[in-house]
mmCIF file of the N, C-alpha and C atoms, coordinates in Angstrom:
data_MODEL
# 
_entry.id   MODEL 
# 
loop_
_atom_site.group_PDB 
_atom_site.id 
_atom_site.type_symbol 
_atom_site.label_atom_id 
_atom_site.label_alt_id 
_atom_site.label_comp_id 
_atom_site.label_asym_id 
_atom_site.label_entity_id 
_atom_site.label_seq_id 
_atom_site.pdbx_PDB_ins_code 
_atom_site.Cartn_x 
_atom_site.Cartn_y 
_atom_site.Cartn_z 
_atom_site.occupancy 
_atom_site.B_iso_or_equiv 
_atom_site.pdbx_formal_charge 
_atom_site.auth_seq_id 
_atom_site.auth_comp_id 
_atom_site.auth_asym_id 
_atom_site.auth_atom_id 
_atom_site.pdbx_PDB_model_num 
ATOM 1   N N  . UNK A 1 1  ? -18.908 -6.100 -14.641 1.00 0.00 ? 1  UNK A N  1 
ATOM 2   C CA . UNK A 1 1  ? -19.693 -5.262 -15.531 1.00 0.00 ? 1  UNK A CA 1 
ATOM 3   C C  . UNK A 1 1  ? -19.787 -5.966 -16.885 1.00 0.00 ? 1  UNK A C  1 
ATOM 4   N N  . UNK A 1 2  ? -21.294 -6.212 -17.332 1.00 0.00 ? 2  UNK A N  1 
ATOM 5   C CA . UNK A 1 2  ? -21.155 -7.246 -18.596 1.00 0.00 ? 2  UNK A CA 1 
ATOM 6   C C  . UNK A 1 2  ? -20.934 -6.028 -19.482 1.00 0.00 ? 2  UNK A C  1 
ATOM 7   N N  . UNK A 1 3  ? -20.075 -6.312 -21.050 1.00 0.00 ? 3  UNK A N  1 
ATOM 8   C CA . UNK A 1 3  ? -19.624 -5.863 -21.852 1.00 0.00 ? 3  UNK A CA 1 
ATOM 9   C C  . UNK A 1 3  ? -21.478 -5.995 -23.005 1.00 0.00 ? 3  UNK A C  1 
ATOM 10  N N  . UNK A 1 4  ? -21.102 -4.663 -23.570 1.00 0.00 ? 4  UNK A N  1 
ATOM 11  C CA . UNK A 1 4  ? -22.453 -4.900 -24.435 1.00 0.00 ? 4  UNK A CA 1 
ATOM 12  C C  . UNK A 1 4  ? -22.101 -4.524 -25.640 1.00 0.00 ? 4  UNK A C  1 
ATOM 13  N N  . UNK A 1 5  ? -23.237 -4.957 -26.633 1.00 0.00 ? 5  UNK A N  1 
ATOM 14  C CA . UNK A 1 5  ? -22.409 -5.145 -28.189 1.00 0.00 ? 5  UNK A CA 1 
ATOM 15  C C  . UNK A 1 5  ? -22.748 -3.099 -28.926 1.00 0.00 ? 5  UNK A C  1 
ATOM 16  N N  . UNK A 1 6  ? -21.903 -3.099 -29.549 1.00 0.00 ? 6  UNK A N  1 
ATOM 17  C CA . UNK A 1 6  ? -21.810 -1.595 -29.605 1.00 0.00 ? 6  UNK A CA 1 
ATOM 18  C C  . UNK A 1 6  ? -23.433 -1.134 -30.616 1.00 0.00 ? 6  UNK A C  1 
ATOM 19  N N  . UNK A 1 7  ? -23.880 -1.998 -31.008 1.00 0.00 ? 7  UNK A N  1 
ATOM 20  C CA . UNK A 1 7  ? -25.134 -1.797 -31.406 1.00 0.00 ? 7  UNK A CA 1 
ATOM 21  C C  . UNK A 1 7  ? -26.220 -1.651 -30.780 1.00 0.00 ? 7  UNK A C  1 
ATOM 22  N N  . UNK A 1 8  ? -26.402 -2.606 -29.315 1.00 0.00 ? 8  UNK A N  1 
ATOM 23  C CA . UNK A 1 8  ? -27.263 -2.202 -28.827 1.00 0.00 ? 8  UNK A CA 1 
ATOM 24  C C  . UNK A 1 8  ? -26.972 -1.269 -27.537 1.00 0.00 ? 8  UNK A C  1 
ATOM 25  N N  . UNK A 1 9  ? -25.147 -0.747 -27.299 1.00 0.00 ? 9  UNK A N  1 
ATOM 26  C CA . UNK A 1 9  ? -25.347 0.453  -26.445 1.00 0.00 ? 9  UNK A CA 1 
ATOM 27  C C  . UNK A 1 9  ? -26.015 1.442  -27.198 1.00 0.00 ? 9  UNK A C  1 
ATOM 28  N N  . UNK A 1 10 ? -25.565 1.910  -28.400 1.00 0.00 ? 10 UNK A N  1 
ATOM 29  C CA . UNK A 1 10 ? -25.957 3.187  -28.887 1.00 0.00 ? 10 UNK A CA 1 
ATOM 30  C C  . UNK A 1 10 ? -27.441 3.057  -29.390 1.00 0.00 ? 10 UNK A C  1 
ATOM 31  N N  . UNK A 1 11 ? -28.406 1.832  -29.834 1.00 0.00 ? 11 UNK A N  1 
ATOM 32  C CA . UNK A 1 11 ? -29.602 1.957  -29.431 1.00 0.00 ? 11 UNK A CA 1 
ATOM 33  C C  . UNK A 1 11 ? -30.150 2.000  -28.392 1.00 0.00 ? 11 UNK A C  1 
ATOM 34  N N  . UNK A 1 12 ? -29.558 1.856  -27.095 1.00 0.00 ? 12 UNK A N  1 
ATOM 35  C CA . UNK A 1 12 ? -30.503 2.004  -25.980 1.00 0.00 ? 12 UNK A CA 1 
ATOM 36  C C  . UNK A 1 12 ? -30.095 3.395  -25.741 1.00 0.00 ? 12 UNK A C  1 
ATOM 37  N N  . UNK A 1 13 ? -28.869 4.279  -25.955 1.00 0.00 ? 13 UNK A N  1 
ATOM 38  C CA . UNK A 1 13 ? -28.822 5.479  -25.757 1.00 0.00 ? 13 UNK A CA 1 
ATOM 39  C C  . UNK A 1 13 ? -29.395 6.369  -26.604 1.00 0.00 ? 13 UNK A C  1 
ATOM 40  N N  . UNK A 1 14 ? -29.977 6.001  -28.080 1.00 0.00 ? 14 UNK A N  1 
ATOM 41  C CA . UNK A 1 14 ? -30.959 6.523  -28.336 1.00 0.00 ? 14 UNK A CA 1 
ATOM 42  C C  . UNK A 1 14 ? -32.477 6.546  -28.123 1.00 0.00 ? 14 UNK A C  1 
ATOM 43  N N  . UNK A 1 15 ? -32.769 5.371  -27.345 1.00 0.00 ? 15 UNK A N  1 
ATOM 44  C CA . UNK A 1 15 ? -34.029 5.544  -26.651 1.00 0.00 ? 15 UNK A CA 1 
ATOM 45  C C  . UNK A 1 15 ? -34.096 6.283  -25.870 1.00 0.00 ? 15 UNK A C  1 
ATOM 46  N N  . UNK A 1 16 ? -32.919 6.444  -24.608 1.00 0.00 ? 16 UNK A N  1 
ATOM 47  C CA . UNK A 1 16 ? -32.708 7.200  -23.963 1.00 0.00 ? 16 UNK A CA 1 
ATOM 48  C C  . UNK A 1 16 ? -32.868 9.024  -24.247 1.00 0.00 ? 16 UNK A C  1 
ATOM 49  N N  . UNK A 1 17 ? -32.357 9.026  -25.107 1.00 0.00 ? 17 UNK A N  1 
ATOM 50  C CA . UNK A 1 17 ? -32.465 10.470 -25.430 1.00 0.00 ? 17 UNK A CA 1 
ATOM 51  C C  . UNK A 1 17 ? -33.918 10.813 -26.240 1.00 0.00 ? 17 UNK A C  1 
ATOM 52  N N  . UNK A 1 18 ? -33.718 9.794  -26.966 1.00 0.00 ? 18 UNK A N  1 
ATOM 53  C CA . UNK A 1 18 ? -35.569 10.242 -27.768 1.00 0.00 ? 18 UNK A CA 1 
ATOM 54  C C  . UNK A 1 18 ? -36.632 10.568 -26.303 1.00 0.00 ? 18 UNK A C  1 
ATOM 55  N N  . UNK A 1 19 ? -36.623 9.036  -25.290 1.00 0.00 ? 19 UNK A N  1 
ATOM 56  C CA . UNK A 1 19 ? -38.206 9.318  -24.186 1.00 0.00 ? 19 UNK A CA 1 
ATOM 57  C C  . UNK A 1 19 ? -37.511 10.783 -23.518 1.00 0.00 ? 19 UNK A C  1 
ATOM 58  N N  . UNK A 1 20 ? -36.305 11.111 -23.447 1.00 0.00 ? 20 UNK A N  1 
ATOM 59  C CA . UNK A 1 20 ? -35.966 12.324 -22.750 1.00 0.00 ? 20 UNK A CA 1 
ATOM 60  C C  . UNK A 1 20 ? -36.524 13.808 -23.340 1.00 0.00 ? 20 UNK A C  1 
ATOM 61  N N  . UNK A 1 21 ? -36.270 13.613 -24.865 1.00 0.00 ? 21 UNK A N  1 
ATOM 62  C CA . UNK A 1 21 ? -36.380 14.654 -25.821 1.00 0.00 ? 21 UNK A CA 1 
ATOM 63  C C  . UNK A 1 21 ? -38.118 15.047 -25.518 1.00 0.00 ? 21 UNK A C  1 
ATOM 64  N N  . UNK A 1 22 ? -38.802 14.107 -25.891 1.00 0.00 ? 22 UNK A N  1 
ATOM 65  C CA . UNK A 1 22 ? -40.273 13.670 -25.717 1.00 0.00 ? 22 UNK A CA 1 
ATOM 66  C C  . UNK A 1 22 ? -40.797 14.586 -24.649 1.00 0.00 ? 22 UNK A C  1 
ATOM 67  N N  . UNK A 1 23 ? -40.226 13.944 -23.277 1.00 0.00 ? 23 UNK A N  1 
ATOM 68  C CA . UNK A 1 23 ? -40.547 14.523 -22.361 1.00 0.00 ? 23 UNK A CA 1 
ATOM 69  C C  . UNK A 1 23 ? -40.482 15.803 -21.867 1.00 0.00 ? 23 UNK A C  1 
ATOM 70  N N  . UNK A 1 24 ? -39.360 16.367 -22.394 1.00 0.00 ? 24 UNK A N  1 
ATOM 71  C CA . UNK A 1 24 ? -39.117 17.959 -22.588 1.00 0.00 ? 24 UNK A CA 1 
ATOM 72  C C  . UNK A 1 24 ? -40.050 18.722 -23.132 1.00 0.00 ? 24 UNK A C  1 
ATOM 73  N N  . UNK A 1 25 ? -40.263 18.323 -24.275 1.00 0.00 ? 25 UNK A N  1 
ATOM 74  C CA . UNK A 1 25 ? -41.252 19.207 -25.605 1.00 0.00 ? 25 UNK A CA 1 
ATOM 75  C C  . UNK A 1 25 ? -42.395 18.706 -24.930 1.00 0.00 ? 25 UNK A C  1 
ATOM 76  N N  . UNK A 1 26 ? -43.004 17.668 -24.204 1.00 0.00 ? 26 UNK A N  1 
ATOM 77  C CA . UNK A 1 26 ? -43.727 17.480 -23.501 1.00 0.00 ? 26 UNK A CA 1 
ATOM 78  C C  . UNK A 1 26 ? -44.410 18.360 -22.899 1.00 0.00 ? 26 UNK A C  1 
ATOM 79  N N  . UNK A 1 27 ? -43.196 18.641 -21.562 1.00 0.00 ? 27 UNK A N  1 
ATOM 80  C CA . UNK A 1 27 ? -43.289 19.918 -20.396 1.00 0.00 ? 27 UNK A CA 1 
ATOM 81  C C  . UNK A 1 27 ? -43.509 21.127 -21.190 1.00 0.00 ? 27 UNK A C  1 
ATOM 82  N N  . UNK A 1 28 ? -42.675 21.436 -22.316 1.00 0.00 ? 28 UNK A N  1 
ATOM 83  C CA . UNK A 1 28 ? -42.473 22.877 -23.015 1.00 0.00 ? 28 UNK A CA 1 
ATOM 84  C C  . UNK A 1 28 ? -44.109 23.103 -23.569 1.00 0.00 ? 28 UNK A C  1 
ATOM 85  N N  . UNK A 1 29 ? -44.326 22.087 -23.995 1.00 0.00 ? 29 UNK A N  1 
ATOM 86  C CA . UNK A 1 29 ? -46.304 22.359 -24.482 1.00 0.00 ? 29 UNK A CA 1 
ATOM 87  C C  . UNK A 1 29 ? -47.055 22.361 -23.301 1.00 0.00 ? 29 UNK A C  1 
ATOM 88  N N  . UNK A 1 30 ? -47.045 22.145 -22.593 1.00 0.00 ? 30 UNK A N  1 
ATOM 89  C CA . UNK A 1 30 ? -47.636 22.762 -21.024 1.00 0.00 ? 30 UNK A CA 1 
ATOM 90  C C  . UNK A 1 30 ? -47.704 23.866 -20.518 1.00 0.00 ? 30 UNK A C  1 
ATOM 91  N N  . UNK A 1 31 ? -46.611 24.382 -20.332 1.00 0.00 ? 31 UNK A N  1 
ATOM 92  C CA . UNK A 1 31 ? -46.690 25.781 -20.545 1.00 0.00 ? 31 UNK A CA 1 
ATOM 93  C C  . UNK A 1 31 ? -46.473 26.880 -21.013 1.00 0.00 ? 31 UNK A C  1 
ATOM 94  N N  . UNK A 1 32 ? -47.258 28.216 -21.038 1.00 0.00 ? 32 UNK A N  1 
ATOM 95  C CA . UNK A 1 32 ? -47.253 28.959 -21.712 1.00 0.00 ? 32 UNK A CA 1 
ATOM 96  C C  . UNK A 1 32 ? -45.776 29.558 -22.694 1.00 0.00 ? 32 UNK A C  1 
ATOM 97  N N  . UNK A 1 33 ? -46.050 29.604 -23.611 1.00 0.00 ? 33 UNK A N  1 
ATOM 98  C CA . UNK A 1 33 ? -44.661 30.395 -24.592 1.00 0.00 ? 33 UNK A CA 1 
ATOM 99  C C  . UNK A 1 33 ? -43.745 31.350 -24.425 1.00 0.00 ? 33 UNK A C  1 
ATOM 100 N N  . UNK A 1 34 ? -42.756 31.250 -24.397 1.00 0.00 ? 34 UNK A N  1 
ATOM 101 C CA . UNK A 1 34 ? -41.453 32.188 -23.945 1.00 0.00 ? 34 UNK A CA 1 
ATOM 102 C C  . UNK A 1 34 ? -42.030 33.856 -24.764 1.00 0.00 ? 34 UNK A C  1 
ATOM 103 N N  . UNK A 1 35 ? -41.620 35.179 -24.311 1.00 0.00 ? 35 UNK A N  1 
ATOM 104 C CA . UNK A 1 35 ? -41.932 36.582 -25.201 1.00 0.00 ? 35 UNK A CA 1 
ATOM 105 C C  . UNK A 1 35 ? -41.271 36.288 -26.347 1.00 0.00 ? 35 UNK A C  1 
ATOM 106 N N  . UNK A 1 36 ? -40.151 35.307 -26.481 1.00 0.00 ? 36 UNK A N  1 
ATOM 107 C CA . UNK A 1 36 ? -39.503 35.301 -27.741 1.00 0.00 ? 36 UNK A CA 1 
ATOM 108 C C  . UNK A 1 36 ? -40.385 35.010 -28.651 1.00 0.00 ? 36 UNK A C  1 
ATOM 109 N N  . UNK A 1 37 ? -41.271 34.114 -28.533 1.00 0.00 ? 37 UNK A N  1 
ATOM 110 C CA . UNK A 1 37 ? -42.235 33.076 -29.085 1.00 0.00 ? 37 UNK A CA 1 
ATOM 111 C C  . UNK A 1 37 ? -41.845 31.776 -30.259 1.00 0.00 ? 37 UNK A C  1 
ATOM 112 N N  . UNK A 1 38 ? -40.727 31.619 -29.772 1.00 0.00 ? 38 UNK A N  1 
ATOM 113 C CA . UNK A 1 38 ? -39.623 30.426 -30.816 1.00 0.00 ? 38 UNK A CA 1 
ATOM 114 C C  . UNK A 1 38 ? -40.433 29.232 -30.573 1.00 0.00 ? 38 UNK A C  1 
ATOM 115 N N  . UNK A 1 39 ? -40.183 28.627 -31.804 1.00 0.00 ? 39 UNK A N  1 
ATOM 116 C CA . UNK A 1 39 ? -40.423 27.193 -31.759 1.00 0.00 ? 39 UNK A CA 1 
ATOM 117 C C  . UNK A 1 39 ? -39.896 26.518 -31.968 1.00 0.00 ? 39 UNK A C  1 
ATOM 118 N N  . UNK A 1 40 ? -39.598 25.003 -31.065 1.00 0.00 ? 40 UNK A N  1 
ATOM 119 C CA . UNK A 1 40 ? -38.685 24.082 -30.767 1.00 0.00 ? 40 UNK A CA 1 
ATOM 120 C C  . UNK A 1 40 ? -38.819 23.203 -32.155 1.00 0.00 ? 40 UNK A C  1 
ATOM 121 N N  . UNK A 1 41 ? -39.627 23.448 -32.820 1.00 0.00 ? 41 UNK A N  1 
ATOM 122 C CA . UNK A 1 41 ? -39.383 22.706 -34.346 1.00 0.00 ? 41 UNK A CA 1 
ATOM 123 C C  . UNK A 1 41 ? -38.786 22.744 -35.135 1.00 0.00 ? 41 UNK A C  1 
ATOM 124 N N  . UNK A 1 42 ? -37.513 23.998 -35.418 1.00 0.00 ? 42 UNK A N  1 
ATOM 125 C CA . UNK A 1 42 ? -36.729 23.471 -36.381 1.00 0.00 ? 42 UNK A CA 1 
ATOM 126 C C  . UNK A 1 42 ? -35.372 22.633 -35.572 1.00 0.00 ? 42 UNK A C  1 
ATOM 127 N N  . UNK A 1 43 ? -35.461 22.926 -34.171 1.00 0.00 ? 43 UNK A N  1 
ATOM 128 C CA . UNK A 1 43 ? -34.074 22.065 -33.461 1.00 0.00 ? 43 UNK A CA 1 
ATOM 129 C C  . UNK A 1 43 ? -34.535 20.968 -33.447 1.00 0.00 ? 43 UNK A C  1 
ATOM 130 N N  . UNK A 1 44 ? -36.030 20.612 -33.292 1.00 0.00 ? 44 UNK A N  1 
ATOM 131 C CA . UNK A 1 44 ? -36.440 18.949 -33.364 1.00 0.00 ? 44 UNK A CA 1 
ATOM 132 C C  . UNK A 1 44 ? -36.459 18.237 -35.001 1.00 0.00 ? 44 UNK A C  1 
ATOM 133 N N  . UNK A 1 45 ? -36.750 19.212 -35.930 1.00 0.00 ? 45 UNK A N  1 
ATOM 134 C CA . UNK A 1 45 ? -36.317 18.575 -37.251 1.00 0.00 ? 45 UNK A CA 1 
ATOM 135 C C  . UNK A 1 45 ? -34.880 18.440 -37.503 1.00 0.00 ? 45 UNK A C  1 
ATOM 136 N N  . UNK A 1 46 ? -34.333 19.077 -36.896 1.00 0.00 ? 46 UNK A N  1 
ATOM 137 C CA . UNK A 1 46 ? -32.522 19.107 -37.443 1.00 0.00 ? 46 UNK A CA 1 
ATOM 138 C C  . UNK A 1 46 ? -32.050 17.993 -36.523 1.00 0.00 ? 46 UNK A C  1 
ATOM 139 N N  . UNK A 1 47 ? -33.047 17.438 -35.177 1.00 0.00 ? 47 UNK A N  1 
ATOM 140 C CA . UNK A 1 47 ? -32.463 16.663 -34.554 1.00 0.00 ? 47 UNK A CA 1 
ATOM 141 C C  . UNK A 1 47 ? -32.784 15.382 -35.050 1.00 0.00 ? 47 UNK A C  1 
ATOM 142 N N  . UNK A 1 48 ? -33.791 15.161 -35.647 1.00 0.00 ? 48 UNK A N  1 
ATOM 143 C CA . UNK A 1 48 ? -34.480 13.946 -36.353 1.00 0.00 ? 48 UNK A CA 1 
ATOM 144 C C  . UNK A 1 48 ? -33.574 14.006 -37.170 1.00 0.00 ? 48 UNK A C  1 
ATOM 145 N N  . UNK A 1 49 ? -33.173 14.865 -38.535 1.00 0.00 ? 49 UNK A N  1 
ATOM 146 C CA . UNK A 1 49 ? -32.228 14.575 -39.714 1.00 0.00 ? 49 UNK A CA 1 
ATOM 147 C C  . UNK A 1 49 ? -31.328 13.858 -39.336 1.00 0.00 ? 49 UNK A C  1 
ATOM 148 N N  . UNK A 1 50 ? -30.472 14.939 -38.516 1.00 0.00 ? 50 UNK A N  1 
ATOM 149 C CA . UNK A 1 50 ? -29.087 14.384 -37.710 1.00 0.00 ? 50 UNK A CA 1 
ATOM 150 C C  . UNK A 1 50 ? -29.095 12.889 -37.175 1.00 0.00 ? 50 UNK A C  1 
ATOM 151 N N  . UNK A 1 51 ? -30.000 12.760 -36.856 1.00 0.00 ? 51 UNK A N  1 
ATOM 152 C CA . UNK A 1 51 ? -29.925 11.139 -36.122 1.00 0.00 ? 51 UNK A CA 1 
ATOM 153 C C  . UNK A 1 51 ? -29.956 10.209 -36.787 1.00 0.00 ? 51 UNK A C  1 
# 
């Protein structure tokens, strides 16, 4: 198992999670809105800050 430099694990695990994130909010704009009618935008701004 090659050893990888700790910079580019945790950038490829943030690609990882960003095309994942993407793809979610993706699906979630497809279809129709929960009765709650919440929007995934302040967990996606707090997730952008955070990162």
């Amino acid at each position: 198992m090659p050893a990888y430099e700790t910079q580019a694990a945790v950038g490829t695990s943030l690609l990882v999670v960003s095309a994942n994130s993407l793809a979610s909010l993706t699906t979630r704009d497809a279809t129709p809105p929960a009765s709650t009618g919440r929007s995934p935008a302040p967990f996606t701004g707090a997730a952008t800050l955070g990162a």
